[in-house]
C-alpha positions in Angstrom: 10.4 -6.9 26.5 14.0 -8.5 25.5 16.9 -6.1 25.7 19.8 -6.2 23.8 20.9 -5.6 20.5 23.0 -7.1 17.7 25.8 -5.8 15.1 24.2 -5.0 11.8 20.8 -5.2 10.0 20.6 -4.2 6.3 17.2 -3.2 4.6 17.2 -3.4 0.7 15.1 -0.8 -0.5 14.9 3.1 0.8 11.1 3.7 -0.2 8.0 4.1 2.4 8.6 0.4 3.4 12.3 0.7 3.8 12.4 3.7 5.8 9.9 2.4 7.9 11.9 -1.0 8.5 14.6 0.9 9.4 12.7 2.7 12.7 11.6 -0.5 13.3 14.2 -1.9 14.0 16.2 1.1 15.5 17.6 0.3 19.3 17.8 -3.6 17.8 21.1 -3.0 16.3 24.1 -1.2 16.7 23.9 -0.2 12.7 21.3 -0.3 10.2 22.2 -0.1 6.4 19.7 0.9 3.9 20.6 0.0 0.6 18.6 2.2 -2.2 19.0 2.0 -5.7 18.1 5.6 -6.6 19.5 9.0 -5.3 16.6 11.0 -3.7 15.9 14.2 -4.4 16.4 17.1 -2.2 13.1 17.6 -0.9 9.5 15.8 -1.6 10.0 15.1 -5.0 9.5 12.5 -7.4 11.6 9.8 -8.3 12.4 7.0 -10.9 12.3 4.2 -8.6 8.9 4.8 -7.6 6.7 5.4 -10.7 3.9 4.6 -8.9 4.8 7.6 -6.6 3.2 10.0 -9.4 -0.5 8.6 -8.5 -2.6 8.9 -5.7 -2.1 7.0 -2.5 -3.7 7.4 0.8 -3.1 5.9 3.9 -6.3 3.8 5.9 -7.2 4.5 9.2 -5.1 1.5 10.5 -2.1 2.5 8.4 -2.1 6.0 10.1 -2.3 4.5 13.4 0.3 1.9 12.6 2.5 5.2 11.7 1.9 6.9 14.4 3.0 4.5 16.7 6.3 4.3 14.4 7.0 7.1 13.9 5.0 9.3 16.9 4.2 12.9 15.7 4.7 12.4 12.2 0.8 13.2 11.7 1.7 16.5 12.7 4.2 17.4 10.6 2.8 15.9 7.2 -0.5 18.5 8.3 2.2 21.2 8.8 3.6 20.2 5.2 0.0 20.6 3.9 -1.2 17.0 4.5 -5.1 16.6 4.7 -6.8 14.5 7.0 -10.3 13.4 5.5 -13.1 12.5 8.3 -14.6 8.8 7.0 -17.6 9.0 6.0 -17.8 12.4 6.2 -15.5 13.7 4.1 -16.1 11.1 1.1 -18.2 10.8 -1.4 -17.9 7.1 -2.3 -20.0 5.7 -5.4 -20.3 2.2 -4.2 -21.1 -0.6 -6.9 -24.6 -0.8 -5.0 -24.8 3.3 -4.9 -23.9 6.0 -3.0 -22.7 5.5 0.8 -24.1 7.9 3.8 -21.6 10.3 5.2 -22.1 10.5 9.0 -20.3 11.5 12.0 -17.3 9.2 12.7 -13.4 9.0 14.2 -12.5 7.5 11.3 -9.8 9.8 8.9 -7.7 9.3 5.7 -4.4 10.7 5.6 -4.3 12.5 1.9 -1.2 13.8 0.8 1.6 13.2 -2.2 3.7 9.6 -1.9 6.8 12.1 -2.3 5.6 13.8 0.8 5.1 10.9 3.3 8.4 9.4 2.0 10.3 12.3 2.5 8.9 12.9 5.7 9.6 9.3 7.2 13.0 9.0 5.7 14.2 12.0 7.6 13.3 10.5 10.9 15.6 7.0 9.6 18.1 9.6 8.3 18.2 11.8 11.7 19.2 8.6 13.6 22.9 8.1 14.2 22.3 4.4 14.0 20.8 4.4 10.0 23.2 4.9 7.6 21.3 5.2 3.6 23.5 4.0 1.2 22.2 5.4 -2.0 23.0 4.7 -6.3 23.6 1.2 -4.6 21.9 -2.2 -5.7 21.4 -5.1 -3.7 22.5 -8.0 -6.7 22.4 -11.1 -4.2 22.0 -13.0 -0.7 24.7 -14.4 1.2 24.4 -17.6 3.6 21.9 -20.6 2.5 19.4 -22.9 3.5 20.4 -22.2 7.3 20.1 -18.9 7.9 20.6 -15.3 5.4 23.7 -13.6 6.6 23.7 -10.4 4.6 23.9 -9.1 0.8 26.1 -8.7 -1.9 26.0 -5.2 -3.5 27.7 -2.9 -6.1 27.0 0.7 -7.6 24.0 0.9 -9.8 25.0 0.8 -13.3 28.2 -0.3 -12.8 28.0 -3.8 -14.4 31.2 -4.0 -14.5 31.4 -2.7 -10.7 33.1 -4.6 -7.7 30.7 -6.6 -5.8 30.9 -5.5 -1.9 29.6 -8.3 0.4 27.7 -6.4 3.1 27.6 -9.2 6.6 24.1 -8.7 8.0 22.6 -10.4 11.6 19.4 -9.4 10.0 18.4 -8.2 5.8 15.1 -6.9 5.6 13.9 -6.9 2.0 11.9 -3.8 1.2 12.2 -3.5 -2.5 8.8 -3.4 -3.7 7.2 -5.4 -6.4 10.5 -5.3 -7.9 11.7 -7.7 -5.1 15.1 -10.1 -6.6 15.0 -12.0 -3.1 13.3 -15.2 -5.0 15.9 -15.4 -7.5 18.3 -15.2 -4.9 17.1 -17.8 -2.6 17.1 -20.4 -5.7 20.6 -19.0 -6.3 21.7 -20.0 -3.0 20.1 -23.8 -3.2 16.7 -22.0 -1.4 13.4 -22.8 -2.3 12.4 -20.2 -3.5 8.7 -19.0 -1.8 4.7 -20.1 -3.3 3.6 -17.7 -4.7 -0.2 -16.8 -6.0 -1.0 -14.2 -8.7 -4.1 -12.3 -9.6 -4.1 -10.2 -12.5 -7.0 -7.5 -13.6 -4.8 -5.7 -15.6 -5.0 -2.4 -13.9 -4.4 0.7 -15.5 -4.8 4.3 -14.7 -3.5 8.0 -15.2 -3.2 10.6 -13.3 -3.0 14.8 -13.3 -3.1 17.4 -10.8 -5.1 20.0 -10.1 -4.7 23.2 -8.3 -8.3 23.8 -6.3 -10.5 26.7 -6.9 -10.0 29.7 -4.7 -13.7 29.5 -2.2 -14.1 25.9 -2.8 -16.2 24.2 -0.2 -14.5 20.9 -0.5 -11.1 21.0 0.5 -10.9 18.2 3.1 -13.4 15.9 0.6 -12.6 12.9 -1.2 -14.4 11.7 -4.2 -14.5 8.2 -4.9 -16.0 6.4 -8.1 -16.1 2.7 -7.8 -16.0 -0.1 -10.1 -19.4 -1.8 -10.1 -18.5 -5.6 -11.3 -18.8 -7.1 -14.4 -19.9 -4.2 -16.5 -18.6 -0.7 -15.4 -15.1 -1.7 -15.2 -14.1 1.8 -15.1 -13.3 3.8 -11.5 -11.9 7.8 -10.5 -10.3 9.5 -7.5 -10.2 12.3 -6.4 -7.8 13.2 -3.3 -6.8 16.7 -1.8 -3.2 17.0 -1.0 -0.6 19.7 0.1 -0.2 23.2 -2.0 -4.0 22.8 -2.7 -4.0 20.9 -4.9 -6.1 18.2 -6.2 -4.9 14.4 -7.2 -7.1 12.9 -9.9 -6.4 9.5 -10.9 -9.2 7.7 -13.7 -8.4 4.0 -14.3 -9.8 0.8 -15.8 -9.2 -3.1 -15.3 -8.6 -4.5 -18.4 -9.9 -3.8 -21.4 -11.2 -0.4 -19.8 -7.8 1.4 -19.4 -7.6 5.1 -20.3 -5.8 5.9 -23.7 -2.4 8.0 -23.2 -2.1 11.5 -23.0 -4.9 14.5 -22.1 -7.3 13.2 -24.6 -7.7 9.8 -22.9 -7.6 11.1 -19.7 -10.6 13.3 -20.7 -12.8 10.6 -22.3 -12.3 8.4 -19.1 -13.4 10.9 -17.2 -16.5 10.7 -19.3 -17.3 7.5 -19.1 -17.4 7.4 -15.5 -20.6 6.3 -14.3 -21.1 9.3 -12.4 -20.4 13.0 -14.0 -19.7 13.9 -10.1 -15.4 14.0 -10.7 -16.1 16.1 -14.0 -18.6 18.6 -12.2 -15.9 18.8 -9.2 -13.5 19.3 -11.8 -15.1 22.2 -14.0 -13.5 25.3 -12.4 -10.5 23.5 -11.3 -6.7 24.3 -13.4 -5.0 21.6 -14.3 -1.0 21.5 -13.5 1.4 19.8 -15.3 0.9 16.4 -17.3 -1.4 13.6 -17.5 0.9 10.7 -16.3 -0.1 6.9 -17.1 0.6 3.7 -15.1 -0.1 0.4 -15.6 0.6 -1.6 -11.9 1.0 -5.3 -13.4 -0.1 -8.5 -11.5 -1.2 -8.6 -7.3 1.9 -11.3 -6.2 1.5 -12.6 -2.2 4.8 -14.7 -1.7 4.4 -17.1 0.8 8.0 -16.4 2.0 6.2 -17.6 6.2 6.4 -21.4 4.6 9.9 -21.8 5.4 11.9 -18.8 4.3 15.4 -19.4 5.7 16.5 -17.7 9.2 18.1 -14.1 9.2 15.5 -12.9 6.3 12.8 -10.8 6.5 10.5 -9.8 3.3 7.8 -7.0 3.7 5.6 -4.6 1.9 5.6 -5.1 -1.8 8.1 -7.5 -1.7 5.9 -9.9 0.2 2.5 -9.2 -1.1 1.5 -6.6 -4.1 -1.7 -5.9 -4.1 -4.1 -3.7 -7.0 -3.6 -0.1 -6.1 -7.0 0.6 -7.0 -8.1 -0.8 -3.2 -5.6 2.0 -1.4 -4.3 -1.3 1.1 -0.4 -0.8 0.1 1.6 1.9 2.1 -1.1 0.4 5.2 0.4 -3.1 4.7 3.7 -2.0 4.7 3.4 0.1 8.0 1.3 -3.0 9.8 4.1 -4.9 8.7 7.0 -2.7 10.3 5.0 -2.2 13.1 5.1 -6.2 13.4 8.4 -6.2 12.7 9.4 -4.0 15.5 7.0 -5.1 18.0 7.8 -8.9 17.4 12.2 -7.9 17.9 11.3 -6.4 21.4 9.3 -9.3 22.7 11.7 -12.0 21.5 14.7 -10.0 20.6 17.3 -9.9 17.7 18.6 -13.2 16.8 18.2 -14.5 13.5 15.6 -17.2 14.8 12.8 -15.1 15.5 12.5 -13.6 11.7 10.1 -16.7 11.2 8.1 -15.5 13.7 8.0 -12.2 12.2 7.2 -13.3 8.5 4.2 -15.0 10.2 3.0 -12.1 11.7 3.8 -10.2 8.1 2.0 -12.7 6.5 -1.1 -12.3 8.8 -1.5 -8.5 8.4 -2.2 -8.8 4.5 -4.0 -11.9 4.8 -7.6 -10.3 5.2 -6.6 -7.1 2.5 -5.6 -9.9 -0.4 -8.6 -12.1 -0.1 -10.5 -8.8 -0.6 -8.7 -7.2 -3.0 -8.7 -10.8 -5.3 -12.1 -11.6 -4.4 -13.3 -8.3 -5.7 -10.5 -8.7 -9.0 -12.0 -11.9 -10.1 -15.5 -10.3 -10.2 -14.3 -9.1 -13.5 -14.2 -11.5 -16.6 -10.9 -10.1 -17.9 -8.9 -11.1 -14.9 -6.3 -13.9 -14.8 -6.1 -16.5 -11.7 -7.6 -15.9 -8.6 -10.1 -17.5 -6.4 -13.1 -19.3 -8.1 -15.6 -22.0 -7.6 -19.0 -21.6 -5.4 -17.4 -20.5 -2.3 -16.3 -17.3 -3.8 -19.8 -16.9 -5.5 -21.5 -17.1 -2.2 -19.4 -14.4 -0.7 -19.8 -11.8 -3.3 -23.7 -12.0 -3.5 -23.5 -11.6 0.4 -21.3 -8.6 0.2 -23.5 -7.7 -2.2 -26.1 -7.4 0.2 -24.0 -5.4 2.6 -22.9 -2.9 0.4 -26.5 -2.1 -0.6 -27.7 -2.4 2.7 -24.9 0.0 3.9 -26.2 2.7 1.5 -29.3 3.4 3.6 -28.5 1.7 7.3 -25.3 3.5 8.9 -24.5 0.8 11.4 -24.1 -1.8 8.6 -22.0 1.1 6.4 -20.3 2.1 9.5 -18.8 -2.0 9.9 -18.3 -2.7 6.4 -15.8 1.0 6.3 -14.3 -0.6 9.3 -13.4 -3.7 7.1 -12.4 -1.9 4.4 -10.1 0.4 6.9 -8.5 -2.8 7.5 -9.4 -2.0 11.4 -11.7 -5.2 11.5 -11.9 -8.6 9.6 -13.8 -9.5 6.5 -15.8 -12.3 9.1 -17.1 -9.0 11.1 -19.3 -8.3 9.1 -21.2 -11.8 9.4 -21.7 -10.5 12.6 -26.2 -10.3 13.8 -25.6 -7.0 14.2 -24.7 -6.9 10.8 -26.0 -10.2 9.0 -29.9 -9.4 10.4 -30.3 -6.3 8.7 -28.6 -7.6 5.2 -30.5 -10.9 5.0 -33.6 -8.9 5.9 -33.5 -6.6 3.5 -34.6 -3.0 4.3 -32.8 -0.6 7.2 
């Protein structure tokens, strides 16, 4: 491990990825600034500068692992907060698009709670170090250096157009904005090229309401998953228990299947479902507040490991979006911190080594965006992503595997594994795995 550390690092953006980037990189400088946009509420609460933070999110089994090892005993204290921690497959009911899945013993969890809840939670432990400093109602409105190397950020008080701009002089910026991400603009503004990027778009749309569980119900620590089924039930629910027992229910559609605004639309996509499972659950349960809507726009991956300049580091959403509806997000984002971290103790702190860590960043969402796109183009409404007879190969195979996995545990058991991101998409060309698929019958 390299020692040593270095005078200031600055992280633009104070959500889940932020917070995380600045753990990471605690002990690698003397100060870390965290620039945030918003002013956080006292308390898990929600916020404008993550609208997506009304909907339901979960963290996969390698996520949680990835934040335990950043942030140790933090599992603990979300369950203390009311967190739930789902046993996979045992705890989920997953409609597959080839049918239901087998629920079996397994060490495999889900980590269920509110996005407020897990950001609070990991911001106190950035906050609680006298090395972090948050800088909040602040926007990051440039990059300072150039094609040799990033050497901090200009900033000024959000809203204040009129403002003075502050340069901030950084050894290191993490970008951890989100989807939101200016740092392309800013490279070309600096005479950068700015990074390739490739879209897919299914037009993603969904809304969401809470639900406060029914007193003797024998589900609290269950999960209730309707999937998609490719080309013609465009139409998916989720149901996810969280703290305060509560349930989150979240009904979406790709495009052209998107639920209408308000109660009413929430209701009929409910009913269109191709299962009445999430309605039945739902029968005795109150709802609590409003139906909230989202629509999550394109999946981006920026291809900032081509040759992003030295002293820049871009993670999370800012790197690679993908469609919420697959759950790989807030798991990215940790895998990538935990990169980020692990790669500035082997090799240290100077500016040099942030290629090496966008490779790494890069290679942690590689396998979840060739999914997640593979599985977006299945439907004709979708804009860009892979095509040709490749990708028609692959999804008739994983067609086999998903309706194999729905009566052979072992084949179910490695294709959760993939989808837990704990294992590539290739294990599952495995014998162990490929016999019983190409054969047929479990």
């Amino acid at each position: 491990m390299t020692t040593g550390t270095r005078g200031r690092a600055v992280v633009i953006g104070g959500g889940i990825a932020g917070s995380l980037a600045a753990v990471a990189l605690l002990g690698r400088f003397e100060r870390i600034v965290v620039v945030e946009r918003d002013r956080y509420p006292d308390g898990p609460a929600f916020r404008p500068g993550t609208p997506q933070g009304r909907h339901a999110h979960l963290l996969l089994e390698s996520g949680r692992r990835a934040l335990q090892q950043l942030v140790p005993g933090l599992e603990a204290e979300l369950e203390a907060a009311g967190a739930v921690r789902v046993p996979v497959p045992t705890g989920l009911r997953w409609l597959s698009s080839g049918g239901w899945f087998p629920r079996y013993p397994s060490e495999l969890t889900i980590t269920c709670c509110t996005r407020p809840l897990l950001d609070a939670a990991v911001r106190r432990r950035a906050e609680a170090e006298e090395s972090v400093e948050f800088r909040q109602a602040t926007e990051v409105v440039g990059l300072l250096g150039g094609r040799s190397g990033i050497t901090g950020v200009t900033v000024r008080e959000r809203g204040g157009a009129g403002s003075p701009v502050e340069e901030v002089r950084a050894d290191l910026v993490v970008d951890a904005s989100g989807r939101t991400s200016g740092t392309a603009q800013w490279l070309r503004e600096l005479g950068c090229p700015a990074p390739a990027e490739e879209s897919v778009d299914a037009g993603v749309a969904y809304s969401t309401r809470f639900y406060r569980r029914p007193p003797g119900t024998d589900a609290p620590r269950s999960v209730v998953y309707i999937q998609t089924q490719a080309p013609d039930h465009p139409r998916l629910g989720v149901l996810l228990p969280v703290e305060k027992d509560r349930w989150i229910v979240s009904v979406g559609g790709m495009r052209g299947a998107e639920p209408a605004p308000g109660e009413a639309g929430f209701a009929a996509q409910l009913g269109l479902l191709r299962d009445p499972l999430l309605n039945e659950v739902l029968a005795g349960a109150e709802p609590e507040g409003e139906v909230r809507g989202f629509r999550a726009g394109p999946s981006v991956r920026r291809r900032y490991e081509q040759g992003a300049p030295a002293g820049l580091v871009v993670l999370g959403d800012a790197a690679c979006t993908f469609n919420p509806v697959y759950g790989q997000g807030m798991t990215i984002a940790a895998l990538g911190a935990l990169v980020l971290r692990d790669t500035l103790r082997e090799f240290g702190a100077d500016p040099s080594v942030t290629r090496r860590v966008q490779r790494g960043v890069a290679a942690v969402a590689k396998d979840a965006w060739m999914m997640s796109s593979a599985e977006d183009v299945r439907f004709r409404s979708t804009v860009g992503g892979p095509s040709g007879s490749l990708i028609r190969l692959q999804h008739r195979y994983l067609d086999r595997v998903i309706a194999q996995s729905c009566r052979d545990e072992a084949v179910c058991s490695a294709f959760v594994d993939v989808m837990s991101l704990l294992s590539p998409p290739t294990s599952l060309f495995h014998p162990r795995v490929a016999w019983p698929v190409l054969r047929g019958h479990g």
